[in-house]
C-alpha positions in Angstrom: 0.0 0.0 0.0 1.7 3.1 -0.8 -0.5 5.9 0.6 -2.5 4.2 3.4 -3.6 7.8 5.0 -5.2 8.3 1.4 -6.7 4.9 1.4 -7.9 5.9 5.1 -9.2 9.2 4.4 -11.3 7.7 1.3 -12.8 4.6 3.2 -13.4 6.6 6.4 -15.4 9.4 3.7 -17.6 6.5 2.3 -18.9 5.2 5.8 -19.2 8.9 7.1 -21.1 10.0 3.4 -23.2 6.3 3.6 -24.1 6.9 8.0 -25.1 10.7 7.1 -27.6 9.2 3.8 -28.6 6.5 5.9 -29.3 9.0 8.7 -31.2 11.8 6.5 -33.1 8.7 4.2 -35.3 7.9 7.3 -36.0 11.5 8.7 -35.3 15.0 7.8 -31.8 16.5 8.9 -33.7 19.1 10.8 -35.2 16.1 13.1 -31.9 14.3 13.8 -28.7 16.9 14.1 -27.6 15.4 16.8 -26.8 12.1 14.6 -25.1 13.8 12.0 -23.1 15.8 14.3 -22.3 12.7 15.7 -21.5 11.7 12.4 -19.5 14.0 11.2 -18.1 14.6 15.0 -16.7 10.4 14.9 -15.2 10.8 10.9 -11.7 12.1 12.2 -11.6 9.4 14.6 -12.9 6.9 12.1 -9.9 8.0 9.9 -7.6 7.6 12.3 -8.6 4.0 13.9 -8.7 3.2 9.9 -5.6 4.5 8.8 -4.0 2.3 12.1 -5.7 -0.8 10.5 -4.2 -0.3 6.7 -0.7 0.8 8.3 -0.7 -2.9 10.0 -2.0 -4.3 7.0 1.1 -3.0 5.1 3.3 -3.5 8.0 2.1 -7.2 8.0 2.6 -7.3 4.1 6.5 -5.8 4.5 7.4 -8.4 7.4 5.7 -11.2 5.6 7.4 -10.9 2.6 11.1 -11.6 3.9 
């Protein structure tokens, strides 16, 4: 993997973007802000527990290969 923070960023965007249309599908944004502040409040710690997981993926894949 050769840019796991980019791979991070872009899966932790998907689940926040899918959560907030999940959210705002079944009720009006005006009825629920304190789910999509929670939402949106989580994503940066979504990012960062992801980008942990693809950094051990590709730490894995670098020990593994030896």
């Amino acid at each position: 993997m050769k840019h796991p923070i980019a791979v991070a960023f872009g899966i932790a965007l998907v689940v926040a973007i899918v959560a907030h249309l999940a959210i705002t599908s079944n009720m009006r944004a005006e009825e629920t802000p304190w789910a999509l502040a929670l939402v949106w409040v989580l994503f940066p710690f979504l990012w960062f527990f992801v980008w942990l997981f693809t950094n051990g993926i590709a730490w894995w894949k670098d020990i593994t290969r030896r």
